[in-house]
N, C-alpha and C positions, 0 to 999 in steps of 0.2 A: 349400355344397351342400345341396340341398333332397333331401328324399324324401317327396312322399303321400302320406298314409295317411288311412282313416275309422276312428273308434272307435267302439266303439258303446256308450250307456250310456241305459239304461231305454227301449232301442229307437229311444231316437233318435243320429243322426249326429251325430260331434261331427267337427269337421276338423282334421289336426294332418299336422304334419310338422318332420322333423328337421334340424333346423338348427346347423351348428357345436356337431354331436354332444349334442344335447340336444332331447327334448320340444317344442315350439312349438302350443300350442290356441289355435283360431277363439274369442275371448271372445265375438263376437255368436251363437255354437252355444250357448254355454253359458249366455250369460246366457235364453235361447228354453229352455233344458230347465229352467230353476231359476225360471222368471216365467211361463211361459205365457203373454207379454206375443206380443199379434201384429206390435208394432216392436222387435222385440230392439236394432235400430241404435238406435233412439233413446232406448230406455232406457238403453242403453250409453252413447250421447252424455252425458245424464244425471248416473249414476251417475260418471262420468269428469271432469266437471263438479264433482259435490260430495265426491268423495277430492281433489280438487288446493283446496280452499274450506276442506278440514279439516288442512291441509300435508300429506297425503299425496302430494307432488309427487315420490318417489323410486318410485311404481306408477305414475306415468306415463312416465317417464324411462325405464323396465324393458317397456315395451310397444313392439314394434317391427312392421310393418308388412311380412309377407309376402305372398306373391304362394299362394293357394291356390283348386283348383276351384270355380268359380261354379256356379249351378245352369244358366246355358246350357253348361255344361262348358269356358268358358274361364278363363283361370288371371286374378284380381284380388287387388288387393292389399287386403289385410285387416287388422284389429288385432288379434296373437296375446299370448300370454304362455309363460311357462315355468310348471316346477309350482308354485313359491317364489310369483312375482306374483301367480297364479291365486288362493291361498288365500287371498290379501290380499284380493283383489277379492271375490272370492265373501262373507267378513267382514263386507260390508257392504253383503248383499243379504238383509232379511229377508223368508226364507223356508224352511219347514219345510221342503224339498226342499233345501235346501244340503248339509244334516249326510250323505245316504247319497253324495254328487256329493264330501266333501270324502275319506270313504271311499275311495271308487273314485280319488281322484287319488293320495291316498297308498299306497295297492297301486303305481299306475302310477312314484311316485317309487321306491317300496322296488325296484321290479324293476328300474328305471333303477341303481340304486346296487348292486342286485348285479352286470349288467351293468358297471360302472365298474371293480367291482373283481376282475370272473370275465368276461373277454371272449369267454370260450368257452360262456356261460351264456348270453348275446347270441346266439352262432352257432347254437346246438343250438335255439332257441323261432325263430328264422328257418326256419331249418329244416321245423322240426317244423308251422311255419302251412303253407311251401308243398306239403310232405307232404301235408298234411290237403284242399288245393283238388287232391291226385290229381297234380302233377306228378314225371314218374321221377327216381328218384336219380340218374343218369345227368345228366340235365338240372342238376339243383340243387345240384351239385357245380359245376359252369360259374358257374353262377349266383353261389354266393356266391363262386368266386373271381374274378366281374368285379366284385363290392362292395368284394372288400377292393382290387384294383388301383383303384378308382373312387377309395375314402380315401386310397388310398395317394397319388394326383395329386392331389385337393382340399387335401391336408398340404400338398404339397408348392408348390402354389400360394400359400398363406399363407402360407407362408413366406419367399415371392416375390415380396410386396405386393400381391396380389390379394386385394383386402378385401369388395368392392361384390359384391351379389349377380348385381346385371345383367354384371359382367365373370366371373360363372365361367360364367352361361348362352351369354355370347357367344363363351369361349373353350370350350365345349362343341359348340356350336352347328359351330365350327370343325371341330373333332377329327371331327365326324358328317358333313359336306358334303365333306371330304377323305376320308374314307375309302367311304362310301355313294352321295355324292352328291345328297344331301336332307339338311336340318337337321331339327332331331329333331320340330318342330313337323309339319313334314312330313312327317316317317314317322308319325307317329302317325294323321295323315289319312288316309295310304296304306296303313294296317292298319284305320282304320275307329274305332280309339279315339277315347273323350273323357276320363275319369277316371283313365283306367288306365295303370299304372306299364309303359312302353314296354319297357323291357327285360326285363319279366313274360312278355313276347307275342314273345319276339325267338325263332326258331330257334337250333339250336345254334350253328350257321355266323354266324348274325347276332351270337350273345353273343361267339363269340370273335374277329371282326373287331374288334369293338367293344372287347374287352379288348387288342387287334393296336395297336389305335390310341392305347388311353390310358397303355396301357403304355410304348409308344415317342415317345409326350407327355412323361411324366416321367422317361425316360433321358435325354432331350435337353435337355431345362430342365436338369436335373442337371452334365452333361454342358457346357454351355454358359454355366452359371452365369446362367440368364436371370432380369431381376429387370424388373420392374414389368410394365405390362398388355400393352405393342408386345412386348416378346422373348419374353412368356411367349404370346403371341399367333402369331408365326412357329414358336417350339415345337409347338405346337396342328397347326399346319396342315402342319409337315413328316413329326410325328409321323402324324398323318392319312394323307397322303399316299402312307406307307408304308404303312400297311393297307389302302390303296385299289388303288395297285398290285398288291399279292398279289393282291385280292380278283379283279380285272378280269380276273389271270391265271388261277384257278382257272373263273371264268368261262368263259373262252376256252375251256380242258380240257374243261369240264363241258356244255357249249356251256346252261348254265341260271343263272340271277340268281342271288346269294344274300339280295338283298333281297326279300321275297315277304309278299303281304297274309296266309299264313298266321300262325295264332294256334293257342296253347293249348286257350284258349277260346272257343268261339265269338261271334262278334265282329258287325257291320256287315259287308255288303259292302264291297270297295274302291272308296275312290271317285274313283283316276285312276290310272293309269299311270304309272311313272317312267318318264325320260326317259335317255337313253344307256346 
């Protein structure tokens, strides 16, 4: 499971996201805020170059290749690190701007490690960011309990053999088109986003479909003992399919969608109509 995020560090963006519960940084952010260099990739090239010439071939091995925001706002796959690789790398970039960048990552480790070991230290600084951007407690209570049913399915997938990044987006993708009828790439067009964390911008109605759905994903995998990507795949979509049917029914009732271009924040206009 991926989650987007920007950090910010001496005002510029750095890009990171959490991966199999840990940190993940853009090194080409970082090597552009520590060089000033205007080809961050190629110094990167480089630099990558001459740790594997010096045997550092275990900071190559440790660098994996996620999928995070481009600047046209599509999602490419990039060369990230954890905080451990990152200090390695950085090691052996001289420049007087490394030392306050190697600062700032060990703040970001230490708060990781109280997190690890005070899970409720995690909840309360989630919390307290979406506080601060003005959404109601009302809302942010929804919120983080469709985070923790989110871990709770992505656990439960691991567990299941679901190892490949591309099979938890596809069995996501699933869970979304069964119970909304759009995959999430598509909702995000049809709210108008590009960067932004989709379930940031979801209605109340929208977060608890959506926890309707992953929730009755992972009783069912459970439930059925499903193992590898096909049964944990028919999981997805029946679990889906449950949230979808309520959904279609409240519908009925309400005679109004629960999916809707509104946002939080304001956003782009919509730029199409769903369809059924």
């Amino acid at each position: 499971m991926t989650d987007h995020k920007l950090a910010i560090f001496q005002g510029k963006h750095i890009r990171r996201t959490l991966y199999q519960n840990e940190w993940y940084f853009s090194i080409i952010d970082i090597i552009e805020v520590l060089t000033d260099t205007e080809r961050p990739r190629k110094y990167w090239n480089d630099l990558k170059k001459k740790l594997i010439q010096e045997g550092c071939n275990e900071v190559s091995e440790k660098i994996g290749q996620l999928k995070m925001p481009a600047p046209d706002g599509k999602l490419r796959e990039t060369d990230c690190a954890n905080t451990e690789t990152l200090f390695r790398i950085i090691q052996s970039i001289p420049s007087p701007k490394a030392e306050p960048f190697k600062r700032w990552l060990a703040r970001v480790g230490y708060e990781r490690i109280q997190e690890i070991e005070d899970p409720e230290i995690a909840t309360k600084r989630t919390k307290a960011i979406y506080k601060a951007k003005g959404y109601p407690d009302v809302w942010i209570e929804k919120r983080m309990r469709g985070i923790a049913i989110r871990e709770e399915l992505t656990d439960e997938w691991q567990r299941r053999g679901i190892e490949e990044q591309r099979e938890y987006s596809i069995l996501t993708a699933e869970i979304s088109k069964a119970t909304f009828g759009i995959t999430p790439s598509e909702y995000q067009e049809f709210k108008g986003l590009e960067r932004e964390n989709l379930r940031d911008h979801m209605t109340d109605l929208e977060l608890i479909f959506s926890m309707l759905g992953e929730a009755s994903t992972t009783e069912i995998a459970r439930k059925k003992d499903a193992q590898g990507f096909e049964e944990n795949k028919y999981a997805a979509q029946t679990g889906g399919k449950i949230a979808g049917e309520a959904r279609k029914k409240l519908e009925i009732e309400t005679k109004s969608k629960v999916v809707t271009p509104q946002n939080f924040l304001p956003q782009k206009p919509a730029r199409k109509k769903i369809k059924g």
